[in-house]
C-alpha positions in Angstrom: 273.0 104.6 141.5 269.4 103.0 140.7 268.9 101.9 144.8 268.2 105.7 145.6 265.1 106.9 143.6 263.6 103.3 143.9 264.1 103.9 147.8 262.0 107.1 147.5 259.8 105.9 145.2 258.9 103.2 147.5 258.4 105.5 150.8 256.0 107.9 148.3 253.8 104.8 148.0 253.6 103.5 151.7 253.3 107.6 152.5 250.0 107.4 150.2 248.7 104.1 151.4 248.7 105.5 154.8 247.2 108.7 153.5 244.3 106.4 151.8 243.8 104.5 154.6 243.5 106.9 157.4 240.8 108.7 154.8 239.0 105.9 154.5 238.5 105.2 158.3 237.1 108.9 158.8 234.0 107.7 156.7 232.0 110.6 155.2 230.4 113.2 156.9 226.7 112.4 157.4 224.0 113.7 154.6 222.2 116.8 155.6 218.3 115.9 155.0 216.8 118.3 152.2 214.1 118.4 154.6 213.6 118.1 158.5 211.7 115.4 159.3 208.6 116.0 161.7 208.9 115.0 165.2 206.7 113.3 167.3 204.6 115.8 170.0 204.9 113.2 172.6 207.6 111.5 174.8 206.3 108.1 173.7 204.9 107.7 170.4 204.3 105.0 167.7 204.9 106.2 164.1 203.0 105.0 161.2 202.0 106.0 157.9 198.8 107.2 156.8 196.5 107.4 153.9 193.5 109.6 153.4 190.4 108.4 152.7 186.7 109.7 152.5 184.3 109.0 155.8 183.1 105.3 155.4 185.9 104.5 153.1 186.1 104.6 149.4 183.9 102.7 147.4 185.8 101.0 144.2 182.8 100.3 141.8 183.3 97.7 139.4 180.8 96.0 137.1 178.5 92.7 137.1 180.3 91.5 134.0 183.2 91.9 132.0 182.5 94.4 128.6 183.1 97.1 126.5 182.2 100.9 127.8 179.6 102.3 125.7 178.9 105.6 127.6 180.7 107.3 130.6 177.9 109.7 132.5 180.5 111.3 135.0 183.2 113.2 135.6 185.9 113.3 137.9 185.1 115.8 140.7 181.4 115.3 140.4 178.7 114.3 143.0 176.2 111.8 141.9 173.1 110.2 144.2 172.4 106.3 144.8 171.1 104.8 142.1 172.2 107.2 139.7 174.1 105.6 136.2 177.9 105.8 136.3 178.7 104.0 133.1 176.8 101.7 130.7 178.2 98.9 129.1 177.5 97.7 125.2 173.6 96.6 125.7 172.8 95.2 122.0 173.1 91.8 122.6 171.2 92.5 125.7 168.7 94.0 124.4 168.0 91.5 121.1 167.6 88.7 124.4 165.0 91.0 125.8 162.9 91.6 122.4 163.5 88.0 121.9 161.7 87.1 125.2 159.0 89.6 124.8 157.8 88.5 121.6 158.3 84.6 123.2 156.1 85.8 126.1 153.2 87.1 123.2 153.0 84.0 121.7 152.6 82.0 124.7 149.9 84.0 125.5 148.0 83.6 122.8 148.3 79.5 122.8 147.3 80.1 126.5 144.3 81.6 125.1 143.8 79.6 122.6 144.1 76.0 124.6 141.2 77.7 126.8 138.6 77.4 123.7 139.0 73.4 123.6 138.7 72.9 127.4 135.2 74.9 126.9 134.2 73.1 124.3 135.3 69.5 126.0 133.6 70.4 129.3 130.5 71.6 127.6 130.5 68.2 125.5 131.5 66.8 129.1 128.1 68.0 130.5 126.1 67.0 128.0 127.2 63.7 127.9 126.6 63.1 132.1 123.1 64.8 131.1 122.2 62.1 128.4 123.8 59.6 130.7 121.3 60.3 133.4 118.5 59.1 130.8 119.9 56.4 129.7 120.4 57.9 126.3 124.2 58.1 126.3 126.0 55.1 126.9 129.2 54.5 129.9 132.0 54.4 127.1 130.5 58.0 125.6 130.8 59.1 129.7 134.3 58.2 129.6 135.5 59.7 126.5 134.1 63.0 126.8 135.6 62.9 130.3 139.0 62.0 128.9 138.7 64.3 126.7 138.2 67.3 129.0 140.9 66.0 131.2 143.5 65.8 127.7 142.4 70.1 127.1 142.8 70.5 130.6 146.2 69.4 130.9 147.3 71.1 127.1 146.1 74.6 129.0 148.4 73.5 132.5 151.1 72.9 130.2 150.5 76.3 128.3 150.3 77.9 131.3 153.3 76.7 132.7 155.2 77.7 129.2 154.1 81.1 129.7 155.3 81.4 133.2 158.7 79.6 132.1 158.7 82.5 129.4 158.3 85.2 131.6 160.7 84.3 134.0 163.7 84.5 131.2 162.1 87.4 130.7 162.6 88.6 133.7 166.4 87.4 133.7 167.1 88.9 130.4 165.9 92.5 131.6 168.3 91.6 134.6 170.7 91.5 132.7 170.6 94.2 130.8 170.2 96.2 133.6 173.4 94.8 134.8 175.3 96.3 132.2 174.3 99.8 133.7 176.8 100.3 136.8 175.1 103.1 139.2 176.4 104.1 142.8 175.6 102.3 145.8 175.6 105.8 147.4 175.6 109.4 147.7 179.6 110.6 147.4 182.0 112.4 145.3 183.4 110.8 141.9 187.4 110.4 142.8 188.3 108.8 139.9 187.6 107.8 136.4 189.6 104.6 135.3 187.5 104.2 131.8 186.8 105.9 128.6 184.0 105.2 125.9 185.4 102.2 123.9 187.5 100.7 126.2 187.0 97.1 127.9 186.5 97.2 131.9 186.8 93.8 133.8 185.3 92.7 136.3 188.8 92.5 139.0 191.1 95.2 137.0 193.8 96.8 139.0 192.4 99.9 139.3 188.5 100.2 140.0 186.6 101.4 136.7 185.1 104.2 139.1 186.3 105.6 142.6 183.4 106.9 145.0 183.9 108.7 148.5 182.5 111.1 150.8 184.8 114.1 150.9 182.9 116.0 153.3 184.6 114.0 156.3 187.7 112.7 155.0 189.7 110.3 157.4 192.8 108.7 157.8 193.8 105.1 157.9 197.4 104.8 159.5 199.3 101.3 159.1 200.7 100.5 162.2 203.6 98.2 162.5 202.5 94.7 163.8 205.9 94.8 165.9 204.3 98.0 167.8 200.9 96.7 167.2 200.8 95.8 171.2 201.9 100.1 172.0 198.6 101.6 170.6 195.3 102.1 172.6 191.9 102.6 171.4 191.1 106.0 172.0 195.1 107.3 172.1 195.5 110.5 171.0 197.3 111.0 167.5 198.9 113.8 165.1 199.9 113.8 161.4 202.0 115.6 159.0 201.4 116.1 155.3 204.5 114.0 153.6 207.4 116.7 153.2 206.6 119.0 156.0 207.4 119.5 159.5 205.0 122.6 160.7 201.0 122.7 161.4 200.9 119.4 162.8 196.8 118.1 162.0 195.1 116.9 165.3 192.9 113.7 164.7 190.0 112.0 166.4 189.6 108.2 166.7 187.4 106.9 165.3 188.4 102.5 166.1 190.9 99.7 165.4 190.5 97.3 162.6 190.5 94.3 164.6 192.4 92.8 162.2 196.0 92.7 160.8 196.7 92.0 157.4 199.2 92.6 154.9 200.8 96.2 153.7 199.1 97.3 151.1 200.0 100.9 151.0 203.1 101.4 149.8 205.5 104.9 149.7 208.0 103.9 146.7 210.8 104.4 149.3 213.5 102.0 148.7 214.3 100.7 152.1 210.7 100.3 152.7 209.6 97.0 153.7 206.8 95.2 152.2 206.4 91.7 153.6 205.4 92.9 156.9 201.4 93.1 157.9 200.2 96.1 159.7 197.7 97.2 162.3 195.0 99.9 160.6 193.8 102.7 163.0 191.0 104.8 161.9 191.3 108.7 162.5 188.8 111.7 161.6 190.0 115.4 161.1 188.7 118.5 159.8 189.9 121.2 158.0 193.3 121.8 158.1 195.1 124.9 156.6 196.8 122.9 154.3 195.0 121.7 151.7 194.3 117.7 152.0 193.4 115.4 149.3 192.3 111.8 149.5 194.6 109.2 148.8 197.5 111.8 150.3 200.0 110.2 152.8 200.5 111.5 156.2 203.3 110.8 158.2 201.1 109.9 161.9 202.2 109.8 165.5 199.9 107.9 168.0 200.7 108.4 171.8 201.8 105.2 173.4 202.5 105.6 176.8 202.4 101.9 177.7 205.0 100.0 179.3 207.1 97.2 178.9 205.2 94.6 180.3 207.2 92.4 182.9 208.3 89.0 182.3 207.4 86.2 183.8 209.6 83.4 184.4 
């Protein structure tokens, strides 16, 4: 009575596995991109990735020495000239080494000054004793004292002297320093980015550069090439990029030359999958406007015509 529904129980269950099973070889259905990707314009192309730079590269500007931000003099978006101030670090200590030194450099002076009055009066005394020597009137051992004499204030003026110059040249190191604590730009360019605020500390290798300088009015693009297709891509090869996300107005570049060397990826997307212990081949492109607007430090998804082939191999 019981063999009968355990029967069709049974055949229920090996009906489902096979149902389960014959699902799970189908596999999903592949994901529909939210996106199209961009395709490449040419029938052999090396992809890469891209960042966007200012001509002649950005310029990270960090200070001399490690301290605290007394006063900020730009803004983000600003242009500044060489030589110009950027930020100032705290100067009091600085500036108490200079006084110091100046006042150091005063005195010194004035004993330079004032060794000069003996050695007068010791070579005058000097003279006078050679001339009474000559007549017989002064004796040899007066000679030699007023001689040793002269030679004693000579050497207390060298000496003074050479205090004073010793003086002057901390003097000289101090104001260096001081003026150290002023970063100014190494050239004309645009202000990118300001890492610091009045009050805060800036060291001297921080992550992120206290101040970001480039020339906006040629921006360029660096594209990291694969070292496994480093071998595909040609000085001079032509080349296209996409902004990141879209797949229309496709941004002609001009090359511009190869960093002859490879070295590790630095520039990283955040995807995921991407790898990061690979090194990578750096191509340098110029472009101008483009009707999108471009930023620096925006990626670029790049395709650089190959057209090389597989080289034979030899036995």
């Amino acid at each position: 009575m019981f063999k009968r529904p355990s029967f069709f129980i049974a055949l229920a269950g090996i009906i489902a596995v096979t149902l389960l099973v014959l699902r799970l070889q189908r596999g999903e259905p592949p994901a529909v991109p939210l996106v199209e990707p961009p395709r490449a314009p040419y029938a052999d192309s090396v992809g890469a990735r891209g960042i966007v730079e200012g001509r002649g590269e950005n310029v990270r500007v960090t200070p001399n020495v490690a301290g605290r931000v007394q006063r900020v003099f730009v803004k983000v978006g600003g242009q500044v000239r060489a030589g110009e101030p950027l930020f100032q670090l705290d100067s009091r200590e600085a500036e108490s080494t200079v006084g110091l030194q100046e006042a150091q450099v005063a005195v010194l002076r004035a004993k330079v000054k004032e060794a000069e009055v003996p050695l007068a009066d010791r070579m005058d005394s000097l003279a006078r004793t050679q001339a009474l020597r000559k007549k017989d009137v002064a004796s040899q051992d007066d000679s030699q004292r007023a001689y040793f004499a002269a030679e004693a204030a000579r050497m207390q003026l060298e000496r003074a002297k050479a205090d004073l110059l010793l003086a002057e040249a901390q003097l000289r190191e101090a104001r260096v320093q001081l003026d150290l604590l002023t970063v100014r730009a190494p050239r004309d360019a645009e202000v990118l980015q300001v890492n610091i605020r009045e009050g805060e500390y800036a060291a001297v290798n921080a992550t992120e550069p206290p101040v970001l300088l480039g020339d906006t009015r040629v921006l360029q693009l660096r594209a990291d090439v694969d070292e496994d297709s480093a071998s595909r891509v040609r000085p001079g090869a032509a080349a296209v990029a996409f902004p990141k996300g879209t797949r229309s107005d496709p941004l002609p570049l001009r090359f511009v030359r190869i960093e002859p060397y490879i070295l590790p990826k630095r520039s990283l997307t955040g995807d995921s999958t991407e790898r990061v212990d690979t090194r990578v081949l750096q191509v340098i492109y110029e472009f101008e406007e483009h009707t999108l607007p471009v930023y620096p430090g925006q990626q670029m998804d790049v395709f650089i015509e190959s057209g090389a082939a597989s080289p034979t191999p030899r036995p």
